[in-house]
N, CA, C and O atoms as a Maestro MAE file, in Angstrom:
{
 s_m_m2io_version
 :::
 2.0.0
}

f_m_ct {
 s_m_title
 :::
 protein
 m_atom[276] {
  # First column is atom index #
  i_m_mmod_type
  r_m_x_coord
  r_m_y_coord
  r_m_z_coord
  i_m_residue_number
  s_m_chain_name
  s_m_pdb_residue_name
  s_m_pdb_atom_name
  i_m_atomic_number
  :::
  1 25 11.115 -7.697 10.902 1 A "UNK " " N  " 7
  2 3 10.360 -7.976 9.695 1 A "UNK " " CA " 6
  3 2 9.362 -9.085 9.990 1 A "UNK " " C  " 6
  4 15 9.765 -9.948 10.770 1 A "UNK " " O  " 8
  5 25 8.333 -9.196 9.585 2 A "UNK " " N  " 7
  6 3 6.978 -9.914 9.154 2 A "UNK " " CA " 6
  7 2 7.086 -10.746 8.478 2 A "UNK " " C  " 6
  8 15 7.456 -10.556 7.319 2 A "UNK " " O  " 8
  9 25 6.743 -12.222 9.052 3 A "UNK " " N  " 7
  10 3 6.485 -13.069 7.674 3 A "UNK " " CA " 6
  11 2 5.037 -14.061 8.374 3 A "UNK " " C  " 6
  12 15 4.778 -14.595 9.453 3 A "UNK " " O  " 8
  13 25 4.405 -13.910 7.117 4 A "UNK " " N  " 7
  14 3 2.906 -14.838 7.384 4 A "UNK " " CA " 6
  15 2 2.208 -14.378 6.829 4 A "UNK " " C  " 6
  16 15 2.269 -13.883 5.703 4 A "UNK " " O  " 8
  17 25 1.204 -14.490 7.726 5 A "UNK " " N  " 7
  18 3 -0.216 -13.763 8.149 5 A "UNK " " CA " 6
  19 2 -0.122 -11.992 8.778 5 A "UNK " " C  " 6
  20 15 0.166 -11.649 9.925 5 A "UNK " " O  " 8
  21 25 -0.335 -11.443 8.051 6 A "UNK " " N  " 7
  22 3 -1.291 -9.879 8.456 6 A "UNK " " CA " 6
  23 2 -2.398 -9.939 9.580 6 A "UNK " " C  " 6
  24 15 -3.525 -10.411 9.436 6 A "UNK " " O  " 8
  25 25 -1.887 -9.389 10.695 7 A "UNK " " N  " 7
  26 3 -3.270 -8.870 11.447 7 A "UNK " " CA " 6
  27 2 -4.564 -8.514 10.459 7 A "UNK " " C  " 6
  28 15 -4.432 -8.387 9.242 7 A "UNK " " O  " 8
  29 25 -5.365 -8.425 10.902 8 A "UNK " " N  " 7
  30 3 -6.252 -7.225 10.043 8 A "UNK " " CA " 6
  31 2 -7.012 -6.776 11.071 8 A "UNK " " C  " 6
  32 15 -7.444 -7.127 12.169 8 A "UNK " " O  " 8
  33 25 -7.019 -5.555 10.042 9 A "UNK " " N  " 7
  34 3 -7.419 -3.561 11.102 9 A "UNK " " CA " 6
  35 2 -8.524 -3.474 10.403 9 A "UNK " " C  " 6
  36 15 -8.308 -3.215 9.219 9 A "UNK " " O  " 8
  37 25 -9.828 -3.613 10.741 10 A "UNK " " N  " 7
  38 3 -11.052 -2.856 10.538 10 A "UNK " " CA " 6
  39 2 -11.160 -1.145 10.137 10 A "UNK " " C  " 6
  40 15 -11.719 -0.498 9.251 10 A "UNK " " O  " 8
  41 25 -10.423 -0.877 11.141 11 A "UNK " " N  " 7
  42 3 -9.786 0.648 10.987 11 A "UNK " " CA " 6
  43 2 -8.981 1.352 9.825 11 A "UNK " " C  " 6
  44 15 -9.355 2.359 9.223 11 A "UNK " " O  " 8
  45 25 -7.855 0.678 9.620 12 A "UNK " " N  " 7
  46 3 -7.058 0.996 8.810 12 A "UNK " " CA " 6
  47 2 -7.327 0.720 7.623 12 A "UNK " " C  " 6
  48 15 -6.896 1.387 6.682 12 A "UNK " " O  " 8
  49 25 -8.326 -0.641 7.455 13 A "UNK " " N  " 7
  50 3 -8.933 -0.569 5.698 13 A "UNK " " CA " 6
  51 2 -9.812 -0.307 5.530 13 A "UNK " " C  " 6
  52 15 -10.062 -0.610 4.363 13 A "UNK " " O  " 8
  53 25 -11.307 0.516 6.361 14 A "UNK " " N  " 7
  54 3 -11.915 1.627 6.271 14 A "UNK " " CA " 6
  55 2 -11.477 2.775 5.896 14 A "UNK " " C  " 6
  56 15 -12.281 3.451 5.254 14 A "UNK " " O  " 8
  57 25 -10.334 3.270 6.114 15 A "UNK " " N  " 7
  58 3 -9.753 4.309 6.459 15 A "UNK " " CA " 6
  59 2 -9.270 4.401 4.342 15 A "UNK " " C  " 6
  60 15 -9.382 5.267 3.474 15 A "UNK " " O  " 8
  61 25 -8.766 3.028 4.390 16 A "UNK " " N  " 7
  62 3 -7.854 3.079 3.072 16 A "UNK " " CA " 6
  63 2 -8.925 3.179 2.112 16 A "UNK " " C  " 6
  64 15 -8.806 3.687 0.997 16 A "UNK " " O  " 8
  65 25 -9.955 2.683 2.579 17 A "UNK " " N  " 7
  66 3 -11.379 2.944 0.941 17 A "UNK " " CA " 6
  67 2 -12.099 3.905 1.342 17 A "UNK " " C  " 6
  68 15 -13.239 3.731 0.910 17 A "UNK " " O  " 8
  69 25 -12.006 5.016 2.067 18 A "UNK " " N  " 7
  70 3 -12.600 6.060 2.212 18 A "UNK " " CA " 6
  71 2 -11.779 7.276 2.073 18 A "UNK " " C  " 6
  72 15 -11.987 8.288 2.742 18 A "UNK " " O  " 8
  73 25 -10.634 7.138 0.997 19 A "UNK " " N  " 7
  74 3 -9.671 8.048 1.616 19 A "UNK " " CA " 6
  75 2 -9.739 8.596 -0.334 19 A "UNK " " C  " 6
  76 15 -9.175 8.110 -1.314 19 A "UNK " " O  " 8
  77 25 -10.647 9.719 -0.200 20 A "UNK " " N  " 7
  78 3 -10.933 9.916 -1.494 20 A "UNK " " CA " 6
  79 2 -10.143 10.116 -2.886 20 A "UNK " " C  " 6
  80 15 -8.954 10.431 -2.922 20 A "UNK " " O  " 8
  81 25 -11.193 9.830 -4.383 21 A "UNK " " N  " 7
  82 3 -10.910 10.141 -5.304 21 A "UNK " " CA " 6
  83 2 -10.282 11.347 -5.561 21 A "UNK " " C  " 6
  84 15 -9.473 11.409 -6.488 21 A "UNK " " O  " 8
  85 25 -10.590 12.534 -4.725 22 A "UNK " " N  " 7
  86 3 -10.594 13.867 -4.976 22 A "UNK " " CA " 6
  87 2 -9.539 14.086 -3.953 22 A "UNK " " C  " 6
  88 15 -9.381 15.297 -3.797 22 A "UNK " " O  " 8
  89 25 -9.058 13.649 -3.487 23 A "UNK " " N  " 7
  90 3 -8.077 14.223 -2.236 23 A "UNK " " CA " 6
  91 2 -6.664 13.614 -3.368 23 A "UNK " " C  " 6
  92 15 -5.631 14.275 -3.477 23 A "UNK " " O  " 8
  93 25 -6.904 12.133 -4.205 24 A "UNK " " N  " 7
  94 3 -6.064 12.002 -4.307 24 A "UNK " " CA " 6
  95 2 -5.416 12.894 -6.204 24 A "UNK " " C  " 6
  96 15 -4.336 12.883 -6.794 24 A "UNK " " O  " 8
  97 25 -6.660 13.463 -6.482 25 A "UNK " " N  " 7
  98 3 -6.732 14.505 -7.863 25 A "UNK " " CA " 6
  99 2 -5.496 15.328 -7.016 25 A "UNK " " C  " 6
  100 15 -4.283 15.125 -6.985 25 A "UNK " " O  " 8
  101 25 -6.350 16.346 -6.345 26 A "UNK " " N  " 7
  102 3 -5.711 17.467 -6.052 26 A "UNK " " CA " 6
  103 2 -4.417 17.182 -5.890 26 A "UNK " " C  " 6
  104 15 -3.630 17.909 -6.497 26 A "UNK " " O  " 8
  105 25 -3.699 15.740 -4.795 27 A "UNK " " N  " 7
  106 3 -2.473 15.535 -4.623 27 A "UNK " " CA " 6
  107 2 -1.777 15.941 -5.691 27 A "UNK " " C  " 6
  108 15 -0.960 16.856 -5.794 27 A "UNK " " O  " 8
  109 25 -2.417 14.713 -6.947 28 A "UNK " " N  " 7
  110 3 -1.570 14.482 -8.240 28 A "UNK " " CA " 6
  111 2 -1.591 15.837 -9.180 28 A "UNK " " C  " 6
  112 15 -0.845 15.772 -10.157 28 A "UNK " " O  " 8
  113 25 -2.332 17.037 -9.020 29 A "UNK " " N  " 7
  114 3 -2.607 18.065 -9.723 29 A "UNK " " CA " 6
  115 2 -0.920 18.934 -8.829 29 A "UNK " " C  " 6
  116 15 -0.034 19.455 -9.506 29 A "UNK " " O  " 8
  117 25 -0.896 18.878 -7.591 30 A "UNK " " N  " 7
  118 3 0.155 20.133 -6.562 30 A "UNK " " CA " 6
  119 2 1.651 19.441 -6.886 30 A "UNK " " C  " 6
  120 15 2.696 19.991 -7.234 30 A "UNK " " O  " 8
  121 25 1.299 17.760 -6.593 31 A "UNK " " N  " 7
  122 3 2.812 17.409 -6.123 31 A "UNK " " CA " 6
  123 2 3.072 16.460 -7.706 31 A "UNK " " C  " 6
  124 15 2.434 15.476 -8.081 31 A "UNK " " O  " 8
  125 25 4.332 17.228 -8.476 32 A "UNK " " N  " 7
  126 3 4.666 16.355 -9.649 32 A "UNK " " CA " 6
  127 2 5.138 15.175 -9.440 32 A "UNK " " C  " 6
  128 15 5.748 15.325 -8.382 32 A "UNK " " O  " 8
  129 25 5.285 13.859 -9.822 33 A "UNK " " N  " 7
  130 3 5.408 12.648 -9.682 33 A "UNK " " CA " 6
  131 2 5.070 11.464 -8.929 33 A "UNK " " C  " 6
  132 15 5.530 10.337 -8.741 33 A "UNK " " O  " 8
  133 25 3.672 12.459 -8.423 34 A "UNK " " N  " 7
  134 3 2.937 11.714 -7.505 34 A "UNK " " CA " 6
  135 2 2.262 10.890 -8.159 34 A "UNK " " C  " 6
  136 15 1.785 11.294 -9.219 34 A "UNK " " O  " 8
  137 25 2.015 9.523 -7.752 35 A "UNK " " N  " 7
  138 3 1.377 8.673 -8.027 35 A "UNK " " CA " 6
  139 2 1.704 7.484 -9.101 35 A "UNK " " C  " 6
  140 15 1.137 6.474 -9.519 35 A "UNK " " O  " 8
  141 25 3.400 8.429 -9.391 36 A "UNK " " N  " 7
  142 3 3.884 7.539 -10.555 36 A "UNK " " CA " 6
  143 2 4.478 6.524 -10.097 36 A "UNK " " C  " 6
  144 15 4.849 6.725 -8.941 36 A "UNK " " O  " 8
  145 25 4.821 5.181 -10.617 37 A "UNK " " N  " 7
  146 3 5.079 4.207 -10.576 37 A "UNK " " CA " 6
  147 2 6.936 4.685 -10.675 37 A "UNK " " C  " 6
  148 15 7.603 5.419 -11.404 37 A "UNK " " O  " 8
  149 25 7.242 3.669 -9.340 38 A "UNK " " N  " 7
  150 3 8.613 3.778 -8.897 38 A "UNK " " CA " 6
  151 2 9.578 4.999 -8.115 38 A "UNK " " C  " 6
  152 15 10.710 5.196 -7.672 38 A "UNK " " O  " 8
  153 25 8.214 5.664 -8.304 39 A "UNK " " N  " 7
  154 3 8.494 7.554 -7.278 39 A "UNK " " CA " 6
  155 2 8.985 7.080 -5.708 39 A "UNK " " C  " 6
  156 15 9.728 7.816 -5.058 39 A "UNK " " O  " 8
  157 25 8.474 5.725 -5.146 40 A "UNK " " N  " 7
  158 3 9.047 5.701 -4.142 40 A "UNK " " CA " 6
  159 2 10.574 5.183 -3.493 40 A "UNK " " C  " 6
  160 15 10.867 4.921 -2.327 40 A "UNK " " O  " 8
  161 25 11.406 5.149 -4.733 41 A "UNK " " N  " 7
  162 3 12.459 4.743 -4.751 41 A "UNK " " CA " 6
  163 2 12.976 5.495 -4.816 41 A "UNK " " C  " 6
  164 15 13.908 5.323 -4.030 41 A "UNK " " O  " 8
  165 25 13.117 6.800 -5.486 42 A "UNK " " N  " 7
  166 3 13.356 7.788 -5.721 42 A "UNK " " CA " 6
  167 2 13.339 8.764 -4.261 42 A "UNK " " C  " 6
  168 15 14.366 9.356 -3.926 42 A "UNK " " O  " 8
  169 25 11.827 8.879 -3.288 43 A "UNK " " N  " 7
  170 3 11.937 9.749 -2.533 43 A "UNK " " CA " 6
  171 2 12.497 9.132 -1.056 43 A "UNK " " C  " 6
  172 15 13.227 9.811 -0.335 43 A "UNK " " O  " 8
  173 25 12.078 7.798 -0.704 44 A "UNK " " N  " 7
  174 3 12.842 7.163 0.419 44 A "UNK " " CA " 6
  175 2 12.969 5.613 0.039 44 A "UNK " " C  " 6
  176 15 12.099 4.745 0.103 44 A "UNK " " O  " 8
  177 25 14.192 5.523 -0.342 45 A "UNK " " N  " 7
  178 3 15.020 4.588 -1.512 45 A "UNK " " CA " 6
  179 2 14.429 3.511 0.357 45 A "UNK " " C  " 6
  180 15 13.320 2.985 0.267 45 A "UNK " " O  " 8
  181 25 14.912 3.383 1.256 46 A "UNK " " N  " 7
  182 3 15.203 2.711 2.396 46 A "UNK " " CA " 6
  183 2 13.447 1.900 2.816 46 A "UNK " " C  " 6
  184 15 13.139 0.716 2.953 46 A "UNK " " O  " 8
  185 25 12.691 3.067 2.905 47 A "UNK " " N  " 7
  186 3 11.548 2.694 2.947 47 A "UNK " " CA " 6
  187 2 10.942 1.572 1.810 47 A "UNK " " C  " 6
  188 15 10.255 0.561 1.953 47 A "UNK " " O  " 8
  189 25 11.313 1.993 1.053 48 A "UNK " " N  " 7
  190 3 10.598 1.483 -0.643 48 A "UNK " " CA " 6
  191 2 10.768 -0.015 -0.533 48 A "UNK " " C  " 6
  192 15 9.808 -0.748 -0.769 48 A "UNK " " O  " 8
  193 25 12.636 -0.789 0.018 49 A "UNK " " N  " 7
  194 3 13.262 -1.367 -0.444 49 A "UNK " " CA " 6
  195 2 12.542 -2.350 1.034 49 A "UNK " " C  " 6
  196 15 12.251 -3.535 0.867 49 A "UNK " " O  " 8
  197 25 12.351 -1.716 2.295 50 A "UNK " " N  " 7
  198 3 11.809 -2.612 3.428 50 A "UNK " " CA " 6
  199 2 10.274 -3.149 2.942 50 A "UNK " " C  " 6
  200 15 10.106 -4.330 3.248 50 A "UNK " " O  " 8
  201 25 9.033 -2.483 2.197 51 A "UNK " " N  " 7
  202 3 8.229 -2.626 1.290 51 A "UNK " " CA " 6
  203 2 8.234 -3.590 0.646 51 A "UNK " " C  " 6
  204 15 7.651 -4.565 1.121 51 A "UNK " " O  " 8
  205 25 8.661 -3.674 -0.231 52 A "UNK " " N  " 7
  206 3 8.762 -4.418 -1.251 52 A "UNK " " CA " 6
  207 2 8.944 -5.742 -0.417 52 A "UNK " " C  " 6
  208 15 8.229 -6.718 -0.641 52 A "UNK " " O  " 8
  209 25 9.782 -5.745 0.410 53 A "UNK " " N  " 7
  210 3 10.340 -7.615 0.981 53 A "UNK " " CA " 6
  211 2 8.542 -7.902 1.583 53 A "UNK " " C  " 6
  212 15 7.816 -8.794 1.144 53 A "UNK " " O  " 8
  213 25 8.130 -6.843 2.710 54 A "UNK " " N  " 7
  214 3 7.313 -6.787 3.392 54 A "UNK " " CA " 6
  215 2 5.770 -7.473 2.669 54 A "UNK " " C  " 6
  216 15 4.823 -8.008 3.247 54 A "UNK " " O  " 8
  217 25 5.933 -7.270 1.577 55 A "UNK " " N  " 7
  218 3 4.526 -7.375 0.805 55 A "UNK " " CA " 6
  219 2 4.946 -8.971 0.104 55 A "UNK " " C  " 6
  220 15 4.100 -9.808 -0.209 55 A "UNK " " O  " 8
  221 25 6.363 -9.137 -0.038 56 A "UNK " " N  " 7
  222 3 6.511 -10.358 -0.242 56 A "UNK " " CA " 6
  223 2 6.354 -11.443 0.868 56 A "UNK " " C  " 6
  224 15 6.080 -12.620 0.633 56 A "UNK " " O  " 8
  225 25 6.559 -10.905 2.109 57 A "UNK " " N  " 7
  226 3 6.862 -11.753 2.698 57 A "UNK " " CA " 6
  227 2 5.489 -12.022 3.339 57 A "UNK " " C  " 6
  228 15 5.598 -12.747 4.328 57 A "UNK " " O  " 8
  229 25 4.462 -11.716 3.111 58 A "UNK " " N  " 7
  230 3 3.476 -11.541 3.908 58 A "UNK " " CA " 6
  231 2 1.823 -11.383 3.284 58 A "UNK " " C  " 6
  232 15 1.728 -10.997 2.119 58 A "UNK " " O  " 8
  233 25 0.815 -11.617 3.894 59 A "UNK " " N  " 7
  234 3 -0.049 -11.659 3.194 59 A "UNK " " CA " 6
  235 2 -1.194 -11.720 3.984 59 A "UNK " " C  " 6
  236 15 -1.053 -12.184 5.115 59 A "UNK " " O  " 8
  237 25 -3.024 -11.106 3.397 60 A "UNK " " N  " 7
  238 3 -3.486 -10.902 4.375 60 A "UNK " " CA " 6
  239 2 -5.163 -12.278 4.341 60 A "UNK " " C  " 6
  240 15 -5.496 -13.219 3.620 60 A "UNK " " O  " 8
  241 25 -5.542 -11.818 5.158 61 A "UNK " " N  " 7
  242 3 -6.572 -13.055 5.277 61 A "UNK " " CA " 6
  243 2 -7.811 -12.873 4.051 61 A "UNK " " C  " 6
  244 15 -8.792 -13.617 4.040 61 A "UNK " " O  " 8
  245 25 -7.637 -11.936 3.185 62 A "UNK " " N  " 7
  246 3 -8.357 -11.907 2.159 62 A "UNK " " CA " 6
  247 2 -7.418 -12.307 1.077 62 A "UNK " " C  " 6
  248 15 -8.048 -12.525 0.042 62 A "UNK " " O  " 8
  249 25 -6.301 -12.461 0.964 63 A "UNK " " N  " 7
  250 3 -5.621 -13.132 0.045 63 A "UNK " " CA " 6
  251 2 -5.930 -14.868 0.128 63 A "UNK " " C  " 6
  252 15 -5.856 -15.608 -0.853 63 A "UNK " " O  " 8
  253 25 -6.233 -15.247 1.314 64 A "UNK " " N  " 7
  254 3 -6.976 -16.820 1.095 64 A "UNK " " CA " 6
  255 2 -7.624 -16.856 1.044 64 A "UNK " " C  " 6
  256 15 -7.924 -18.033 1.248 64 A "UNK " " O  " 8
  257 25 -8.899 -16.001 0.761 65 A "UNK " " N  " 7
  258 3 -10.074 -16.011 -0.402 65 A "UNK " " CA " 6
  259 2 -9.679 -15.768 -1.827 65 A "UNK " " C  " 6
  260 15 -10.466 -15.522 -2.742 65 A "UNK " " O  " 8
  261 25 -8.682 -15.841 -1.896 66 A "UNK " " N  " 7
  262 3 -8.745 -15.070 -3.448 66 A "UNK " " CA " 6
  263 2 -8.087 -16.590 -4.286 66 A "UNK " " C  " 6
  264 15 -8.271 -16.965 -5.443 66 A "UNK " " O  " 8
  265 25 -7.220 -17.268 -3.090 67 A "UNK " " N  " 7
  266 3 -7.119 -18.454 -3.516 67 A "UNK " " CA " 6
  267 2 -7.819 -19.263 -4.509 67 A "UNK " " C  " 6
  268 15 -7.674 -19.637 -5.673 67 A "UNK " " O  " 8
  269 25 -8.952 -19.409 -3.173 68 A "UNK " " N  " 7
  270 3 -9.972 -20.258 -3.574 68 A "UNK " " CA " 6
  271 2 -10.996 -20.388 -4.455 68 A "UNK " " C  " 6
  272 15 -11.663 -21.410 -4.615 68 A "UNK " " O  " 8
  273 25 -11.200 -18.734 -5.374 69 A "UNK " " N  " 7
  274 3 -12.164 -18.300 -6.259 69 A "UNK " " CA " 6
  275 2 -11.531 -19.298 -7.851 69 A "UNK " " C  " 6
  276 15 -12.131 -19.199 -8.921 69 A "UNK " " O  " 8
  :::
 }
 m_bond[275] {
  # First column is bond index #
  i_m_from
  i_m_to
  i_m_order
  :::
  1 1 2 1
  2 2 3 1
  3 3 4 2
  4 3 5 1
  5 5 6 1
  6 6 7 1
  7 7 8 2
  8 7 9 1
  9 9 10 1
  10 10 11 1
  11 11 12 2
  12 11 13 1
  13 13 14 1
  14 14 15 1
  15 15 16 2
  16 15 17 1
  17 17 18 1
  18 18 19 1
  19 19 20 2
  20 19 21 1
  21 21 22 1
  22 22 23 1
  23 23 24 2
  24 23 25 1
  25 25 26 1
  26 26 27 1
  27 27 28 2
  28 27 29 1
  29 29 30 1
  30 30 31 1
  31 31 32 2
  32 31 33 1
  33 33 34 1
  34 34 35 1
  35 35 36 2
  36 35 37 1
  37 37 38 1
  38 38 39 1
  39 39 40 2
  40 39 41 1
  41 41 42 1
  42 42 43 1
  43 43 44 2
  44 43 45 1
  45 45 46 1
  46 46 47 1
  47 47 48 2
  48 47 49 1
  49 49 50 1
  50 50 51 1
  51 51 52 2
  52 51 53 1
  53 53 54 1
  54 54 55 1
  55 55 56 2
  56 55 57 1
  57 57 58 1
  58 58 59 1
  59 59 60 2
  60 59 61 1
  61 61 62 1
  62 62 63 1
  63 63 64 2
  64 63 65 1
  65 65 66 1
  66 66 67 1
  67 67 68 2
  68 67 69 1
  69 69 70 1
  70 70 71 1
  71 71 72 2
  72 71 73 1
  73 73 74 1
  74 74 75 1
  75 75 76 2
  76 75 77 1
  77 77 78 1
  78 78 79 1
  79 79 80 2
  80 79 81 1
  81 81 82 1
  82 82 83 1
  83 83 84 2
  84 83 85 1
  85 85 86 1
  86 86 87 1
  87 87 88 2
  88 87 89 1
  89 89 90 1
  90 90 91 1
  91 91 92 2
  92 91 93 1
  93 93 94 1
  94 94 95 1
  95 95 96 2
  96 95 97 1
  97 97 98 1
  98 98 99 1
  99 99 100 2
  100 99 101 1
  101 101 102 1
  102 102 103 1
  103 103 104 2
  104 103 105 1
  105 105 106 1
  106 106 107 1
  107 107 108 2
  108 107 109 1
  109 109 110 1
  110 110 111 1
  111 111 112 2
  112 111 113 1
  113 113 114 1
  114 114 115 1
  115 115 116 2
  116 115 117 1
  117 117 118 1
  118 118 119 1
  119 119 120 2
  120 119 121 1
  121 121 122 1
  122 122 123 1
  123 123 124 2
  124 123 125 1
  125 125 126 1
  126 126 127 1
  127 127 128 2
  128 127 129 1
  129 129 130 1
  130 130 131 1
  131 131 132 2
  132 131 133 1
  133 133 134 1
  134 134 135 1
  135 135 136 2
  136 135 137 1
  137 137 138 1
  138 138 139 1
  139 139 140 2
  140 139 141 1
  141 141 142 1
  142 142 143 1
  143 143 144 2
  144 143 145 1
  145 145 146 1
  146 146 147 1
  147 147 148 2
  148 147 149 1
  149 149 150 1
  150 150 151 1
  151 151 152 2
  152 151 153 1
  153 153 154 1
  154 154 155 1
  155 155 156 2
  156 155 157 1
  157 157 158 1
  158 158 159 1
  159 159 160 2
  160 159 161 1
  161 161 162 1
  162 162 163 1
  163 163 164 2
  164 163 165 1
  165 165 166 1
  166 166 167 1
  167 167 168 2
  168 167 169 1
  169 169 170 1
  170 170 171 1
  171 171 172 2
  172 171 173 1
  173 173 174 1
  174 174 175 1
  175 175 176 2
  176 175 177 1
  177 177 178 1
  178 178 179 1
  179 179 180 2
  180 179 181 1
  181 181 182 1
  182 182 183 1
  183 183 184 2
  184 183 185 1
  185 185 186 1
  186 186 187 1
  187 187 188 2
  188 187 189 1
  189 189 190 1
  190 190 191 1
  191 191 192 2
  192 191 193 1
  193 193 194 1
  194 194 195 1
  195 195 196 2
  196 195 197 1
  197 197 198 1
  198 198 199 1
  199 199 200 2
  200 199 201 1
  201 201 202 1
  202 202 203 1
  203 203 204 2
  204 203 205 1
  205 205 206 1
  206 206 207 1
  207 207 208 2
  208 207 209 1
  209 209 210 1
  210 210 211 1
  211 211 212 2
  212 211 213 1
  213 213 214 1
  214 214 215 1
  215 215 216 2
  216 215 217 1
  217 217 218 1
  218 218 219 1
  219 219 220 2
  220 219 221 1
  221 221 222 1
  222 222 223 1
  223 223 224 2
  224 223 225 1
  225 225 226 1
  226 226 227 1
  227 227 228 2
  228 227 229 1
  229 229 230 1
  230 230 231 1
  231 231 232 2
  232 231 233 1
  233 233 234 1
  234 234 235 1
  235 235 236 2
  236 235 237 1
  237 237 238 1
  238 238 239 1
  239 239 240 2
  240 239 241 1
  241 241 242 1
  242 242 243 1
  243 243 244 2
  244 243 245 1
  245 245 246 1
  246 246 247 1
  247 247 248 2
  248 247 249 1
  249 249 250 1
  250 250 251 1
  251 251 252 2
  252 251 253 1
  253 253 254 1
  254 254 255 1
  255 255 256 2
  256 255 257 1
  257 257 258 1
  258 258 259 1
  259 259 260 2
  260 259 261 1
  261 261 262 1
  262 262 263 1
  263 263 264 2
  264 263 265 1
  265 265 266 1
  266 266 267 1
  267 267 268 2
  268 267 269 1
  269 269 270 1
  270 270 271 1
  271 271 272 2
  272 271 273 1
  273 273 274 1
  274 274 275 1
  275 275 276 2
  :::
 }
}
């Protein structure tokens, strides 16, 4: 487990704001309970629960800009 500072990926948060409106319609139109709040506890209880600490425990170099505003 992670605690601090986040690398940061040029890649991977390109990736995350280009990853469309419409890709994520269709998801929520095929797969029922997609997108709902707490669905991931439900589909991998293990994953969800390493998450959750992960985002606590950790944080990225645009969160100390957000400080300072």
């Amino acid at each position: 487990m992670k605690y601090g500072l986040r690398k940061p990926s040029v890649k991977k948060s390109f990736k995350a704001r280009t990853t469309g409106k419409a890709k994520r319609a269709v998801k929520k139109a095929i797969i029922p309970g997609y997108g709902k709040k707490g669905m991931g506890w439900i589909k991998n209880p293990k994953k969800a629960a390493y998450n959750k600490v992960y985002n606590k425990t950790t944080f990225s170099i645009w969160d100390i800009f957000k400080i300072f505003k």
